[in-house]
C-alpha positions as CSV (number, residue, x, y, z in Angstrom):
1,X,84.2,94.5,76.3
2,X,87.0,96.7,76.4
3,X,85.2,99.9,75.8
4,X,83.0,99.0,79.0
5,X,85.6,98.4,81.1
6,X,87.2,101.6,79.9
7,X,84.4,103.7,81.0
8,X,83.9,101.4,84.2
9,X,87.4,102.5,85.0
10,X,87.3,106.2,84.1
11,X,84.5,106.6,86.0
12,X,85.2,105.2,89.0
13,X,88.4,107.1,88.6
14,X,86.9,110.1,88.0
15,X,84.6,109.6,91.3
16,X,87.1,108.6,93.7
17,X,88.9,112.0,92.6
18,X,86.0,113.8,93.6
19,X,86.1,112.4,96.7
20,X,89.9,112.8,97.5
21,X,89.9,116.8,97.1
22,X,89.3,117.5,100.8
23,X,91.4,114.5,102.0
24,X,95.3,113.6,102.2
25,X,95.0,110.0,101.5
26,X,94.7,110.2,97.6
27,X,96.1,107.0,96.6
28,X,94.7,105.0,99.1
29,X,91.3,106.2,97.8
30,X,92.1,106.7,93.6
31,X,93.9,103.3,93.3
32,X,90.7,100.8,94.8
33,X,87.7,103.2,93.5
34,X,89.9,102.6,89.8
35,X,89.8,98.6,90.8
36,X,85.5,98.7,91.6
37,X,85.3,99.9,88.5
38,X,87.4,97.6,86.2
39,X,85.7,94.4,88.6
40,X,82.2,95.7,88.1
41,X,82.9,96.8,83.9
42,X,83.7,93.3,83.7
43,X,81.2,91.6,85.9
44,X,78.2,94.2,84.1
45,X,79.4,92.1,80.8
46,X,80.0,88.6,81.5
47,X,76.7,88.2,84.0
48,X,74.5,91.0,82.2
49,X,71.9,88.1,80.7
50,X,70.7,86.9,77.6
51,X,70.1,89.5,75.2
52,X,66.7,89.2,73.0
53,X,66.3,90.6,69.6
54,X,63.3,91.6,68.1
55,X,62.7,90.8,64.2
């Protein structure tokens, strides 16, 4: 779980960089686009579903 929420974060991270380069307001941008992506990491593993295996 940790590793997904990892890349979650980085990600989004990453992303809301991209979109700060032309704009002043890079906090206000980095710092919720980081949260989206630690909220949706963890929601991607706790609701994902059952998992089936095949034998």
């Amino acid at each position: 779980m940790a590793m997904v929420l990892t890349v979650g974060v980085v990600v989004r991270a990453l992303l809301a960089y991209l979109v700060t380069l032309a704009n002043p307001y890079f906090w206000e941008i980095i710092i919720p686009g980081t949260l989206v992506g630690l909220i949706v990491g963890f929601a991607t593993m706790k609701y994902r579903g059952p998992t089936t295996s095949r034998a």
